[in-house]
C-alpha positions as a printed Julia matrix, in Angstrom:
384×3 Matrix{Float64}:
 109.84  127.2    94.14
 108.1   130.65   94.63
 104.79  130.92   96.09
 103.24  132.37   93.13
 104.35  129.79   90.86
 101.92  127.16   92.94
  98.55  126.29   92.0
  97.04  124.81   94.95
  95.64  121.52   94.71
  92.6   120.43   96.83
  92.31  117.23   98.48
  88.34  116.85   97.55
  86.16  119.97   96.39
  82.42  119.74   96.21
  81.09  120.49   92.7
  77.75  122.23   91.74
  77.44  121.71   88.2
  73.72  123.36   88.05
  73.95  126.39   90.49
  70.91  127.7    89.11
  68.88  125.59   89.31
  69.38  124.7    92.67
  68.94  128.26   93.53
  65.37  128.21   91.93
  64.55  124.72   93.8
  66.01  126.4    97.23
  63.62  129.34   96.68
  60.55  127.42   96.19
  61.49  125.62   99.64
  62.56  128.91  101.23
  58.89  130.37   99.66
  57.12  127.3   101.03
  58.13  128.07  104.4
  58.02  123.91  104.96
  61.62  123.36  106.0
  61.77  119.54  106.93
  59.87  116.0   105.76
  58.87  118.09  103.02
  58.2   117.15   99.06
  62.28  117.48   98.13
  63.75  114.86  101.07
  60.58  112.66   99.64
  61.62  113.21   96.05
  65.34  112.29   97.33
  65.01  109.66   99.46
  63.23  107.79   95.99
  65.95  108.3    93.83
  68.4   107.43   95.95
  66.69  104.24   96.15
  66.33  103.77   92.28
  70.32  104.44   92.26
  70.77  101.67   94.9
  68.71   99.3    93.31
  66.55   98.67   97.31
  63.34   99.1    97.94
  63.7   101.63  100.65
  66.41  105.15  101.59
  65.96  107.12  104.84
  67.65  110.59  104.81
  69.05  111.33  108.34
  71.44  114.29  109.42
  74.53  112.45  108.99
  76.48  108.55  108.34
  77.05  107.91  111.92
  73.46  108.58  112.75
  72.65  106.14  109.65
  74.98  103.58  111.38
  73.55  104.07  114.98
  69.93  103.75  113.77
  70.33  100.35  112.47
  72.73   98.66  114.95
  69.58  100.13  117.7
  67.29   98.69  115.58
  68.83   94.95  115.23
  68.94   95.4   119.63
  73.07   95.15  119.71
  73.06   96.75  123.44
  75.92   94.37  124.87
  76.55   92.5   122.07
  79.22   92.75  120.0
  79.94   94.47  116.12
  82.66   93.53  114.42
  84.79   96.52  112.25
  87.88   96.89  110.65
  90.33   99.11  113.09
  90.93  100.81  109.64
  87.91  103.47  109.74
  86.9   106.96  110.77
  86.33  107.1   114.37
  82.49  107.72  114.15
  81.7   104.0   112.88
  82.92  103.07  116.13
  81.23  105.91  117.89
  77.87  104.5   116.12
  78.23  101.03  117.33
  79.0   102.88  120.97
  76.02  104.86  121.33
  74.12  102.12  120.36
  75.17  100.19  123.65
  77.33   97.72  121.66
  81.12   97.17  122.3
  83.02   97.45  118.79
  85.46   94.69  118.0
  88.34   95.97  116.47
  89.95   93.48  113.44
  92.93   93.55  111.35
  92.65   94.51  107.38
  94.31   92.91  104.05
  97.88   94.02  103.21
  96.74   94.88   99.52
  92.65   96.62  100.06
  93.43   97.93  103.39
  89.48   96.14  104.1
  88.22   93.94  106.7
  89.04   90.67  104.87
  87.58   86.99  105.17
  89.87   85.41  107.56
  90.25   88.15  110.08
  86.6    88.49  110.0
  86.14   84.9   110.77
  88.78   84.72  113.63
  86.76   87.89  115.11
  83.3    86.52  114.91
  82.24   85.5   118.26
  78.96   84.58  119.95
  78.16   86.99  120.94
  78.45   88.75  117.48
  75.36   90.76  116.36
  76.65   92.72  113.56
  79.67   93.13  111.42
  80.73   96.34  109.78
  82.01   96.32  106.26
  84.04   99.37  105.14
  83.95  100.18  101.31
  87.85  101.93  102.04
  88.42  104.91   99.52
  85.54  103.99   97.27
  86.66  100.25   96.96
  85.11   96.86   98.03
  86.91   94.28  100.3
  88.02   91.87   97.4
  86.45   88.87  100.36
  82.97   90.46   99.63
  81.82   87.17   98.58
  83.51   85.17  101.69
  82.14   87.76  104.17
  79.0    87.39  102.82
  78.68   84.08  103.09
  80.32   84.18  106.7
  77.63   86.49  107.97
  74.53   84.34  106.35
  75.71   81.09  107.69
  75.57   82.79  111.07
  72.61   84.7   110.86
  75.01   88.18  111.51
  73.3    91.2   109.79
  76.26   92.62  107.4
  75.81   96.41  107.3
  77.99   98.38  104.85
  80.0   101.94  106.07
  79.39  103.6   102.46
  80.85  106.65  103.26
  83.33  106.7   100.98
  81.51  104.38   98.05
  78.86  106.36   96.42
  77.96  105.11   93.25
  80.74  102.02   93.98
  79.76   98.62   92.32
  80.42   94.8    92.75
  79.05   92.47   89.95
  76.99   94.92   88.66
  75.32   95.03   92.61
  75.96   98.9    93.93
  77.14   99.41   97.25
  74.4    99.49   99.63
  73.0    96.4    98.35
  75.38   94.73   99.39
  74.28   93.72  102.99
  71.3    93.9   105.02
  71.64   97.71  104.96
  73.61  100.64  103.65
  74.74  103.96  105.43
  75.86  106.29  103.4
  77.82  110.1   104.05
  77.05  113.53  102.38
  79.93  115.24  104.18
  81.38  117.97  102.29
  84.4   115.8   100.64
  82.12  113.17  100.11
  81.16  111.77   96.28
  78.34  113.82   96.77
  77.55  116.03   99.18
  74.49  118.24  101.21
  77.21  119.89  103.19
  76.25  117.45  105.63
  73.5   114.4   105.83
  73.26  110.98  105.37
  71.1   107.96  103.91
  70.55  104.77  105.05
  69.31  101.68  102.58
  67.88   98.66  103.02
  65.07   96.19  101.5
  63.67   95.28  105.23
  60.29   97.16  105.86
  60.97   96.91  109.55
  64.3    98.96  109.52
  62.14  101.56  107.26
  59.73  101.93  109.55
  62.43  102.08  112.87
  64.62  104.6   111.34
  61.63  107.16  109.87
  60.21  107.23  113.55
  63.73  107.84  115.15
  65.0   110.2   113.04
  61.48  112.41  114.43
  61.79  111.9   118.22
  60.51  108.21  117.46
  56.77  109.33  116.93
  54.85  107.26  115.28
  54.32  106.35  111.65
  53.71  108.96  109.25
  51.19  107.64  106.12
  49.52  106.23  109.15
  48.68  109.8   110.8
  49.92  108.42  114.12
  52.99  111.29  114.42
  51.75  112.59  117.94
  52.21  109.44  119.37
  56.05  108.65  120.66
  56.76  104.93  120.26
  60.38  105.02  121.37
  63.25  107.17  121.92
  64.77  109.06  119.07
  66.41  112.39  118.32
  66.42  115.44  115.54
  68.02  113.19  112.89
  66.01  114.02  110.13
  67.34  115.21  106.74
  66.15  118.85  106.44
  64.43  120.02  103.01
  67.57  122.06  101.81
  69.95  119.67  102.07
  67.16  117.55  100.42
  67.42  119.78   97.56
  71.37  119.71   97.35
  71.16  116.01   97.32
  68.75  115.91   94.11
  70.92  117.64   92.43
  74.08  115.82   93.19
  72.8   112.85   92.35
  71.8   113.62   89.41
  75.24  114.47   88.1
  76.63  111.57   90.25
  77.12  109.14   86.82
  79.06  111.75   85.39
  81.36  112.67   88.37
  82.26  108.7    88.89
  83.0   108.78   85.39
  85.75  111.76   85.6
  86.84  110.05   88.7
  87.74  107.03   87.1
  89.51  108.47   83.98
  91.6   110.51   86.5
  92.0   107.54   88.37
  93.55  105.94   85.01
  95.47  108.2    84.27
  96.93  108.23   87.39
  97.57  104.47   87.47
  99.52  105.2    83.72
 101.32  108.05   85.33
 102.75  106.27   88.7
 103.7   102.75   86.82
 107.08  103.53   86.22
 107.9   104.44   89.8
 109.73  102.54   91.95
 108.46  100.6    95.16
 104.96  102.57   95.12
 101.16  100.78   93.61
  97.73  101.8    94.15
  95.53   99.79   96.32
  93.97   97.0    95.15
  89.92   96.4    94.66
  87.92   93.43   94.19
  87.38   91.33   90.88
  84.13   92.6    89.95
  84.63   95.94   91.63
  83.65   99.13   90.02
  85.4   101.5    92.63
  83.77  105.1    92.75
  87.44  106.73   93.72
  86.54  108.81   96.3
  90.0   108.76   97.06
  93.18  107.57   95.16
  95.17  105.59   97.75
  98.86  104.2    97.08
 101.25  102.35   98.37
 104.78  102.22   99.14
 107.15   99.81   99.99
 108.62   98.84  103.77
 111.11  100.97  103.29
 108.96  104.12  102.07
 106.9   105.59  104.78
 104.75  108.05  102.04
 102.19  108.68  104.78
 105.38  111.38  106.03
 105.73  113.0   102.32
 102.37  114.89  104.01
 103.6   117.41  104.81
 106.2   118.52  102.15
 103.44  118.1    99.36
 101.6   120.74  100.89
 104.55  123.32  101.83
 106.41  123.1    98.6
 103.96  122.41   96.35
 100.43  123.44   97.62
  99.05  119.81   97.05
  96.57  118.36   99.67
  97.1   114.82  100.49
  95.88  112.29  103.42
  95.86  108.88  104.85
  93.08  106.66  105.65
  93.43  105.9   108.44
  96.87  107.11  110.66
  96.62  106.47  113.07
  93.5   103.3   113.38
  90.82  103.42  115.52
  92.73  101.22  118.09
  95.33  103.87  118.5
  93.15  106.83  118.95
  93.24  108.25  122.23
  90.11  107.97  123.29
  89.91  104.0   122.17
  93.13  103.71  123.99
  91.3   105.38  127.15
  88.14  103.21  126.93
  89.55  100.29  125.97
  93.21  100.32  126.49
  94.19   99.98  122.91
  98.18   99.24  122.27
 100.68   99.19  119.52
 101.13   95.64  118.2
  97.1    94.55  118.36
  96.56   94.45  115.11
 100.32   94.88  113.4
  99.03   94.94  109.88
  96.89   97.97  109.75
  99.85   99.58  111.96
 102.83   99.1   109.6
 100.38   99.0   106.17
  99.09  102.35  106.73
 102.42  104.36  107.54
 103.27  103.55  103.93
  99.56  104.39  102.43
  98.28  108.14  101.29
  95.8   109.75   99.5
  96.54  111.51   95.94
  94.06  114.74   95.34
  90.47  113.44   93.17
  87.85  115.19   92.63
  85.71  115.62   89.59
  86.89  119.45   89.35
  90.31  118.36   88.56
  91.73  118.88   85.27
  94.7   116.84   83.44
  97.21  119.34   84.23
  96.22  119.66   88.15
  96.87  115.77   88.06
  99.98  115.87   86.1
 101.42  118.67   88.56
 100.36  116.22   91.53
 102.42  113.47   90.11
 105.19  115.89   89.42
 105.29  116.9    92.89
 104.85  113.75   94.15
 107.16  112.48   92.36
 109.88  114.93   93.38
 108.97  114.12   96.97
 109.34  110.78   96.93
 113.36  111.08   95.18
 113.68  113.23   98.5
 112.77  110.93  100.88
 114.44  108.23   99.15
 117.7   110.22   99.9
 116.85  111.17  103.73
């Protein structure tokens, strides 16, 4: 097919549905000349909370700072938090710089999660934490079971909501889920600050931790105490105008997660009648917030390889999450010694997984053209 007859399809594409206004709100920061812990991270950090449904959000420069800042809070330096080998590198980087040693588990055939019973067989002692991944915008259909794992052992259950913006289980959103939520503004994210991050929780003592870290660990600030350093911290803050880009996205967030999830019906209607591929599986109860559309194929139909011809014959973006896991990754392999064959599920499950373009600036047609493609690919590599 000629070049010119492509429209290029974007994996995820941040949208800015009120450019002026956000313009104004950036000049009144710009004019204030107060560029951090100002009135607009305030005003943020309070709304995210009303869309949570917790008491309390802390905006920090990114999710993996969100993550370390409550694992060094609950004291995990060489204990042990458990996490699905199915996740972006920096949830185990987190649980690493906060002096903890990440135990890698397997994940569920059908949600690609961290499910009940390999949780249980990972739990140990010396457990402090476990990490539960809301994969793609979904919840681990065990939610329930995991829960009720963690309580009876007195494990705080911290939820990776990178992906699950405006996700919901039971009418319960994601990051109110577990003891505390850490959430990602990167740019493909549901919403985005071009980069940031938010951590939620209804425990006054976490609250308190985190907005003295995230400032070089001085001291508390309604108290006027913020020349006095109570602990080690870092720059971690969210700055005022990323502050500003996150009031905005979240206000259009109800209306985004509702385009995702009529494109994510339609796509469901469009892929039934293929052969040997499904989309993933959520929870009963689960409200997914589709920040990606994951399917999957067959034994016999490795789509995670169809990669790389969507993209050079038909200008369509697609991905995995995650090829290859954590436990393959070089530098796990070098600090730990990771192998082939630890955890054979999440190996063989996600060479048959990938990601399908959504976003909420996709139109109909872009998604029909992405199943036509898609489509077309996968007759190929049936042949091959």
């Amino acid at each position: 097919m000629p070049t010119e007859l492509l429209r290029m399809i974007q994996s995820a594409r941040p949208i800015f549905a009120d450019r002026a206004a956000v313009l104004r709100d950036l000049e009144q920061v710009l004019s204030s000349g107060k560029l951090m812990l100002g009135e607009y991270l305030q005003r943020f950090e309070e709304a995210f909370a009303r869309s949570i449904g917790c008491r309390y959000a802390i905006g920090v420069n990114s999710c993996t700072t969100a993550l370390e800042i409550t694992l060094r809070y609950l004291e995990v330096e060489g204990a042990e938090v458990v996490l699905p080998t199915n996740t972006f590198i920096a949830t185990m980087t987190a649980c690493l710089n906060a002096g903890a040693k990440p135990r890698l588990t397997d994940i569920h055939p059908d949600s690609l999660c961290l499910d009940a019973e390999n949780l249980s067989r990972a739990l140990t002692d010396r457990t402090k934490a476990v990490i539960l991944v809301h994969l793609g915008g979904g919840i681990s259909p065990d939610l329930a079971e995991i829960q009720a794992l963690c309580g009876r052992r007195g494990i705080a259950l911290i939820e990776d909501c990178a992906h699950a913006q405006g996700a919901s289980y039971s009418g319960a959103r994601a990051g109110a889920l577990g003891w505390a939520g850490c959430f990602s503004f990167y740019p493909t994210k549901i919403m985005t600050t071009g980069s940031g991050g938010m951590i939620t929780t209804n425990d006054e003592g976490l609250n308190r931790f985190a907005r003295s870290v995230r400032i070089h660990g001085r001291g508390n600030e309604a108290e006027g105490e913020t020349d006095q350093i109570e602990r080690l911290g870092n720059d971690w803050f969210l700055d005022e105008v990323r502050s500003v880009l996150g009031l905005h996205q979240l206000s259009h967030l109800e209306a985004n997660l509702r385009t995702r999830r009529t494109l994510a019906q339609r796509y469901r209607e469009l892929l039934a009648p293929a052969q040997g591929v499904k989309p993933v599986s959520f929870a009963d109860g689960c409200e997914p917030s589709y920040y990606k559309f994951m399917v999957l194929g067959e034994p016999s139909l490795p789509l995670s390889s169809l990669r790389q011809a969507l993209w050079e014959r038909h200008q369509i973006e697609a991905e995995t999450l995650y090829l290859p896991p954590c436990h393959l990754q070089p530098v796990y392999r070098r600090l730990f010694g990771g192998k082939e064959g630890t955890f054979p599920v999440a190996e063989s499950v996600l060479k048959r997984q990938i990601c399908l373009p959504l976003h909420a600036g996709m139109t109909s047609e872009d998604l029909q053209y992405v199943v036509s493609g898609f489509e077309t690919e996968l007759q190929q590599g049936r042949k091959r």
